[in-house]
mmCIF file as Biopython writes it, N, C-alpha, C and O atoms, coordinates in Angstrom:
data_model
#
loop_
_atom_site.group_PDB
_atom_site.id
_atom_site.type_symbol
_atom_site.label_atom_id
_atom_site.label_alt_id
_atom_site.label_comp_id
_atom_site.label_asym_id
_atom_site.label_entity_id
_atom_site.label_seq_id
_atom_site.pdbx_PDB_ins_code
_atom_site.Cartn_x
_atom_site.Cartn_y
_atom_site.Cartn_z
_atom_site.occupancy
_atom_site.B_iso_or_equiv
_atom_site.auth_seq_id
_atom_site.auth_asym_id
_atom_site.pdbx_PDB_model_num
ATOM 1   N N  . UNK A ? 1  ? 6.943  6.302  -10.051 1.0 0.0 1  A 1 
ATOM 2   C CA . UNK A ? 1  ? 6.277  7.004  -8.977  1.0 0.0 1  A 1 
ATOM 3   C C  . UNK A ? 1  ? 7.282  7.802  -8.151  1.0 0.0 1  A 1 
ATOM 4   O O  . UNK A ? 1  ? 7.077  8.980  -7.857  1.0 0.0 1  A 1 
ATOM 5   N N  . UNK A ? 2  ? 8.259  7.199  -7.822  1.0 0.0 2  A 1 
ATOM 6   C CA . UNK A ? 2  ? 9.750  7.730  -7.187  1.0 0.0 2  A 1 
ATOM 7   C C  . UNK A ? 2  ? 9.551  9.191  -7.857  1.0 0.0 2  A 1 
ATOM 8   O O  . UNK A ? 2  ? 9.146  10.281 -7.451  1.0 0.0 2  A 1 
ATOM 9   N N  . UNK A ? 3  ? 10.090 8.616  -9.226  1.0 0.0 3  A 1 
ATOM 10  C CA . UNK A ? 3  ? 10.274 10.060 -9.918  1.0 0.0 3  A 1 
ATOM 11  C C  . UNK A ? 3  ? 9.470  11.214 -9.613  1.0 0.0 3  A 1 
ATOM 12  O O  . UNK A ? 3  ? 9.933  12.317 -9.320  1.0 0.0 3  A 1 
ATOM 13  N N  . UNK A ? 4  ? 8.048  10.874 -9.706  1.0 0.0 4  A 1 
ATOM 14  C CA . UNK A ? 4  ? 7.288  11.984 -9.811  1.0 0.0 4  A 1 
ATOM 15  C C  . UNK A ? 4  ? 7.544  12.331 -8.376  1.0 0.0 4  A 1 
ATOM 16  O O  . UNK A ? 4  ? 7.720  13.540 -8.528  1.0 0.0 4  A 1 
ATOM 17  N N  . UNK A ? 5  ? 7.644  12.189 -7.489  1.0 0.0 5  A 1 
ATOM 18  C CA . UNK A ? 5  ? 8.048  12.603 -6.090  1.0 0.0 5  A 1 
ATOM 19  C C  . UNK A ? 5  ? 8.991  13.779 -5.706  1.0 0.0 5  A 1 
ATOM 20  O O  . UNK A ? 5  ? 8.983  14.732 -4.926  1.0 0.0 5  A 1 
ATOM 21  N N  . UNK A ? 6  ? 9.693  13.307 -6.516  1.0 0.0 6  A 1 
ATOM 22  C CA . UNK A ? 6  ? 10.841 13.933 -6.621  1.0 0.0 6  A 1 
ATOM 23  C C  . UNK A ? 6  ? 11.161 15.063 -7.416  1.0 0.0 6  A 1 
ATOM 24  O O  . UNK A ? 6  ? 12.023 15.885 -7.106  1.0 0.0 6  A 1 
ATOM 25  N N  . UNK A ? 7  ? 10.516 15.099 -8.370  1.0 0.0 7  A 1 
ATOM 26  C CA . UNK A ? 7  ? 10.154 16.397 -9.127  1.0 0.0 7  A 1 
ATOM 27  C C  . UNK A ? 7  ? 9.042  17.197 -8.921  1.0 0.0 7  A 1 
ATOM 28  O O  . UNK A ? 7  ? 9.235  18.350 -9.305  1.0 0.0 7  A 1 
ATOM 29  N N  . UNK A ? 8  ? 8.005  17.001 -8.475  1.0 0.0 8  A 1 
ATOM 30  C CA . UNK A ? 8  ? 6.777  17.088 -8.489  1.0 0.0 8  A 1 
ATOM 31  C C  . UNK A ? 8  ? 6.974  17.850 -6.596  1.0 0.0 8  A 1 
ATOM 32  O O  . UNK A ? 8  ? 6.822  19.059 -6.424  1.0 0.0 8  A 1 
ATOM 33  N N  . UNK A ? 9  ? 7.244  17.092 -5.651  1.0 0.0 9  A 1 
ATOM 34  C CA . UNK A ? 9  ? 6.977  17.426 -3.672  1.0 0.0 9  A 1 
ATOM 35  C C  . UNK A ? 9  ? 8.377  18.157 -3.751  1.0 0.0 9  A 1 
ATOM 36  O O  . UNK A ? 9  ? 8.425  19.225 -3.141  1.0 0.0 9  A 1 
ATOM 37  N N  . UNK A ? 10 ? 9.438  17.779 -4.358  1.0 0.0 10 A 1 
ATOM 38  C CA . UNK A ? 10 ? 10.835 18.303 -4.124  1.0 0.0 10 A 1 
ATOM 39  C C  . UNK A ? 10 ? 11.408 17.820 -2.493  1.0 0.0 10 A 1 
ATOM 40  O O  . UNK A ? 10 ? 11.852 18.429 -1.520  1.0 0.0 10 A 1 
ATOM 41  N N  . UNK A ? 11 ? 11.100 16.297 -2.845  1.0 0.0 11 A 1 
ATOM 42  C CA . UNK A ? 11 ? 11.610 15.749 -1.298  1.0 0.0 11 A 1 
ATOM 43  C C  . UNK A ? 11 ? 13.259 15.131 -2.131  1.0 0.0 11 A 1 
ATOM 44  O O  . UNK A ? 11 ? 13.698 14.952 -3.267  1.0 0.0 11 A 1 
ATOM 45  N N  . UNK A ? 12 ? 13.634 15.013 -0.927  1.0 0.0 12 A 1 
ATOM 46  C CA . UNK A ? 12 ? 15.000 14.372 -1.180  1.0 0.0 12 A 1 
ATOM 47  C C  . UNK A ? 12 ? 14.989 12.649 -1.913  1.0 0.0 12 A 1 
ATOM 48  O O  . UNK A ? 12 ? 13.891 12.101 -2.013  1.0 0.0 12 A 1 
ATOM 49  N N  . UNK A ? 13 ? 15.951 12.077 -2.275  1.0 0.0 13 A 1 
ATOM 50  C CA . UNK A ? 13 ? 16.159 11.006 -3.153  1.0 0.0 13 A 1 
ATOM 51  C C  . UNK A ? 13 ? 15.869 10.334 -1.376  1.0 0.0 13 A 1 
ATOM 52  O O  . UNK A ? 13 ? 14.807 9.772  -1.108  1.0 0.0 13 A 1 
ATOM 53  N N  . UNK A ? 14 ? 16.691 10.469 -0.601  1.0 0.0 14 A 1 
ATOM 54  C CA . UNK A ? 14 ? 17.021 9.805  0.978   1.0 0.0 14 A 1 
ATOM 55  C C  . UNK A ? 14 ? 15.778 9.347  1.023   1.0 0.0 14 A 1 
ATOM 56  O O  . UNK A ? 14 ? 15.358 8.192  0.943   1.0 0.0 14 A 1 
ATOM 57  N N  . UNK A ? 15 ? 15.078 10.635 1.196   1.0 0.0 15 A 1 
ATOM 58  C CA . UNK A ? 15 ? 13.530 10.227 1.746   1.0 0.0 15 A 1 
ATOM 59  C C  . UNK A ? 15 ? 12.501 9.399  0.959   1.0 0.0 15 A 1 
ATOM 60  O O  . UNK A ? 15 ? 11.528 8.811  1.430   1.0 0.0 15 A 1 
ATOM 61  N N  . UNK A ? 16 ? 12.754 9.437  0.127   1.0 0.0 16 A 1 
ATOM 62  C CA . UNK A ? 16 ? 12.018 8.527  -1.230  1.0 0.0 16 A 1 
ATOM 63  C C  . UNK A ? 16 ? 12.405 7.232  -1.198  1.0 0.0 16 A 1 
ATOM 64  O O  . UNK A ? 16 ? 11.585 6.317  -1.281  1.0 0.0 16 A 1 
ATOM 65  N N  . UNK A ? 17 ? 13.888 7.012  -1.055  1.0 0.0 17 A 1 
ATOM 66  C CA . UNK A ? 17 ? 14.088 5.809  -1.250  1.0 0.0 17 A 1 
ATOM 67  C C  . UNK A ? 17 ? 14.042 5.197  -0.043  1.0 0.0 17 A 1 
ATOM 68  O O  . UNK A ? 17 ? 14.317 3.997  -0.050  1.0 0.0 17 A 1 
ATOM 69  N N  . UNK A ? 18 ? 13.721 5.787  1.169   1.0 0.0 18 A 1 
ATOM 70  C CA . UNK A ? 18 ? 13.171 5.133  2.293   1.0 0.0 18 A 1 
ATOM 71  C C  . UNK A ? 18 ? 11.920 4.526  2.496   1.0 0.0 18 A 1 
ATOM 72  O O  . UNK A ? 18 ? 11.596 3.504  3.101   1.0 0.0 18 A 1 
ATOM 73  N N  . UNK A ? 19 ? 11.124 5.580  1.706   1.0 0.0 19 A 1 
ATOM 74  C CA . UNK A ? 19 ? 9.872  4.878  1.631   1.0 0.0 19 A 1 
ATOM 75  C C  . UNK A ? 19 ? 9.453  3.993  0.791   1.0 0.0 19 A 1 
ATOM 76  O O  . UNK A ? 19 ? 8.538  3.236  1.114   1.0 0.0 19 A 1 
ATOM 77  N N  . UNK A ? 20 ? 10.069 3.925  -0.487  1.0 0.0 20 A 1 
ATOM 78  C CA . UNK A ? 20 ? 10.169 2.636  -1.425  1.0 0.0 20 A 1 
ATOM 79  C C  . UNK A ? 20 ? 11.032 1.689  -1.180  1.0 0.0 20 A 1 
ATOM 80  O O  . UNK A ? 20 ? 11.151 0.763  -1.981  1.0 0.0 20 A 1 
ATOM 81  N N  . UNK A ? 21 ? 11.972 1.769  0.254   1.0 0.0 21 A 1 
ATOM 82  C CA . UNK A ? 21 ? 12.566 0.572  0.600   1.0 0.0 21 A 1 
ATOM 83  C C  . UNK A ? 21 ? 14.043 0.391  -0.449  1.0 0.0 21 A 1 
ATOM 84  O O  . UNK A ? 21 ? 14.720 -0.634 -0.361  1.0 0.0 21 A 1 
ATOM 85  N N  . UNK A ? 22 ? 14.306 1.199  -1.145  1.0 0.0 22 A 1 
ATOM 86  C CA . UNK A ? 22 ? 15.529 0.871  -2.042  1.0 0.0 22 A 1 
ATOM 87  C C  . UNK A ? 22 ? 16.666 1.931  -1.757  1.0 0.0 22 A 1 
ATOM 88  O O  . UNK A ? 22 ? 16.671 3.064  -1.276  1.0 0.0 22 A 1 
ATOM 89  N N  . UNK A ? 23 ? 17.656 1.050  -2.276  1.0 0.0 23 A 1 
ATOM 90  C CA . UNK A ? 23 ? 19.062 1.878  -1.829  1.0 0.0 23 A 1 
ATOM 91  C C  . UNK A ? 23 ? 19.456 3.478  -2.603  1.0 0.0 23 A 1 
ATOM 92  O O  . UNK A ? 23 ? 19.979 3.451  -3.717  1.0 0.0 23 A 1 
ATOM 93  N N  . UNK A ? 24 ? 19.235 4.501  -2.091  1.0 0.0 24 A 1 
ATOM 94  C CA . UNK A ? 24 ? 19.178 5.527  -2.784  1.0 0.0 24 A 1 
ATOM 95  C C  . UNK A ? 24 ? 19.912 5.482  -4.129  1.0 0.0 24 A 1 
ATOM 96  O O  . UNK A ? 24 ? 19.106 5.873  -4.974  1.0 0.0 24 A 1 
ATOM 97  N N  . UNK A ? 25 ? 21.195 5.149  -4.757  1.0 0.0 25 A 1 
ATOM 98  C CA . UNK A ? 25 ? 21.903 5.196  -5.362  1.0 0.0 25 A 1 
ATOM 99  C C  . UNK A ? 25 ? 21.111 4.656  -6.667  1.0 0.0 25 A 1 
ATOM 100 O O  . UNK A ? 25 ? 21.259 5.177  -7.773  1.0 0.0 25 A 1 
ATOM 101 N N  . UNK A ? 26 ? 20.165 3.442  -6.394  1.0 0.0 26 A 1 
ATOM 102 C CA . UNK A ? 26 ? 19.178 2.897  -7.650  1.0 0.0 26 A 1 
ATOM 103 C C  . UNK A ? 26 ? 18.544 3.659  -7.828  1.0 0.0 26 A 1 
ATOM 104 O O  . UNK A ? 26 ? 18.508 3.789  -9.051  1.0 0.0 26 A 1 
ATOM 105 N N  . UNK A ? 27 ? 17.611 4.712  -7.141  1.0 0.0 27 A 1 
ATOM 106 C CA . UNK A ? 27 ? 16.774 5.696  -7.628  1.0 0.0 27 A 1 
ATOM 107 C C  . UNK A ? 27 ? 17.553 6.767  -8.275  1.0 0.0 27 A 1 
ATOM 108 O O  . UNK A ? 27 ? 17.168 7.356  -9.284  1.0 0.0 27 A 1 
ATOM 109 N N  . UNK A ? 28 ? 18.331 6.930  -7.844  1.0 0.0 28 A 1 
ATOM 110 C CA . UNK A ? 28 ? 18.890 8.219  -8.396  1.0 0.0 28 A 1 
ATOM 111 C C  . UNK A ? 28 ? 19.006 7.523  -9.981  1.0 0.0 28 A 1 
ATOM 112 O O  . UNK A ? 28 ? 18.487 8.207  -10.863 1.0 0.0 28 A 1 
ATOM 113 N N  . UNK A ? 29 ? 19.644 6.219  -10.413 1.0 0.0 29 A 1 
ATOM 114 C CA . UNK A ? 29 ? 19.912 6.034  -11.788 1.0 0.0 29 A 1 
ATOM 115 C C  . UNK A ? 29 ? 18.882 5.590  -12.379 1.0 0.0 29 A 1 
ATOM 116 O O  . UNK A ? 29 ? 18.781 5.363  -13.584 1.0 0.0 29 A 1 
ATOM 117 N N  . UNK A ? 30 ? 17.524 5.349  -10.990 1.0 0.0 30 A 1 
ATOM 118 C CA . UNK A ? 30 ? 16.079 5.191  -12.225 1.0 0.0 30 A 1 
ATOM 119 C C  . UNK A ? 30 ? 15.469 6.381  -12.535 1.0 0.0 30 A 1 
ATOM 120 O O  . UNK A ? 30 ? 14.490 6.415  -13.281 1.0 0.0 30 A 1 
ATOM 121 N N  . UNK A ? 31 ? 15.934 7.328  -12.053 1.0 0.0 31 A 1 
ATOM 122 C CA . UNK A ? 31 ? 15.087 8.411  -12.120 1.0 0.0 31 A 1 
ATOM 123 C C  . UNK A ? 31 ? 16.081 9.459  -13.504 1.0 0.0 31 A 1 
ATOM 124 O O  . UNK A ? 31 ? 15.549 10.050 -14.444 1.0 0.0 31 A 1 
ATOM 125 N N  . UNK A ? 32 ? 17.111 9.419  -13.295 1.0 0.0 32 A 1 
ATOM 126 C CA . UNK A ? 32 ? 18.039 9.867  -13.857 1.0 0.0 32 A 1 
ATOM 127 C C  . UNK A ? 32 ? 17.830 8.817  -15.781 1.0 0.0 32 A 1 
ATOM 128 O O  . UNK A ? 32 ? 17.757 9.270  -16.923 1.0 0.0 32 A 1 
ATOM 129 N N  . UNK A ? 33 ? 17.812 7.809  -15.411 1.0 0.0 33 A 1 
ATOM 130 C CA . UNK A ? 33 ? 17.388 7.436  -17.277 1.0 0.0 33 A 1 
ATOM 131 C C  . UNK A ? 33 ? 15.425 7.453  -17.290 1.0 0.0 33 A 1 
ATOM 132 O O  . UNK A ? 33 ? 14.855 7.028  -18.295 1.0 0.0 33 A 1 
ATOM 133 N N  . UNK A ? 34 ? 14.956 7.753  -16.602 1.0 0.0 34 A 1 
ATOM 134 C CA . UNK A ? 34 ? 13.561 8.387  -17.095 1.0 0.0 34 A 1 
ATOM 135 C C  . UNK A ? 34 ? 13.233 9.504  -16.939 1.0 0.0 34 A 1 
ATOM 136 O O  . UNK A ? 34 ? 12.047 9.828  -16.883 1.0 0.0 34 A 1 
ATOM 137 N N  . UNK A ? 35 ? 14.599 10.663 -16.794 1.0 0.0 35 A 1 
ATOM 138 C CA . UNK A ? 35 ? 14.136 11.807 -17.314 1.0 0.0 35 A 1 
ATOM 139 C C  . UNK A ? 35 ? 14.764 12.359 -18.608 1.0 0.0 35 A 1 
ATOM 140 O O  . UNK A ? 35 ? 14.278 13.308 -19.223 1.0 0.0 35 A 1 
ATOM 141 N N  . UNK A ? 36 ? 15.925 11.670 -18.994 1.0 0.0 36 A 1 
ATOM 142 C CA . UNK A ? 36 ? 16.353 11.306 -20.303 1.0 0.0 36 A 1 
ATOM 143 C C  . UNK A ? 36 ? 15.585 10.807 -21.247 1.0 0.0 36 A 1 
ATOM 144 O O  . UNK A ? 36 ? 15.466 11.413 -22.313 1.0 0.0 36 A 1 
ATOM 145 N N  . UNK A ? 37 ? 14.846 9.458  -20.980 1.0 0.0 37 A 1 
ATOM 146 C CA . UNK A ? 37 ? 13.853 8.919  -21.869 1.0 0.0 37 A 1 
ATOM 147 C C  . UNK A ? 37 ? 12.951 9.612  -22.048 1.0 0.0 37 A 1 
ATOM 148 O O  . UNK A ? 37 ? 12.589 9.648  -23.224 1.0 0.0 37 A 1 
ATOM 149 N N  . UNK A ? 38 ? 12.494 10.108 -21.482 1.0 0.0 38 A 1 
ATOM 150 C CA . UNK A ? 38 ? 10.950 10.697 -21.493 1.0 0.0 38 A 1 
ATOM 151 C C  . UNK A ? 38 ? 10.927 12.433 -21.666 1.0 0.0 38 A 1 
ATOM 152 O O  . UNK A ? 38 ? 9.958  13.035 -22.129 1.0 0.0 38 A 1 
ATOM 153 N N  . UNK A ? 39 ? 12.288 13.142 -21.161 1.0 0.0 39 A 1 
ATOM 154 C CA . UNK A ? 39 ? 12.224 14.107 -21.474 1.0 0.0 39 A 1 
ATOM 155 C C  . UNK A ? 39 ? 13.250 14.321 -22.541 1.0 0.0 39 A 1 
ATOM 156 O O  . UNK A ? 39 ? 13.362 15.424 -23.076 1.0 0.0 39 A 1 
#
């Protein structure tokens, strides 16, 4: 869901991972191997 946020609104990782409560640095590497996987 992160992901699509982030590609999709073009909000920042900061702001995303504020609202999912996680330390930006994990989103960036979940988002980063599911656009590898999937794309």
């Amino acid at each position: 869901m992160a992901t699509l946020q982030y590609t999709r609104e073009y909000r920042t990782y900061e702001q995303i991972a504020a609202d999912f409560c996680i330390h930006e640095s994990n989103l960036i590497c979940r988002s980063q191997w599911i656009e590898v996987t999937l794309l």
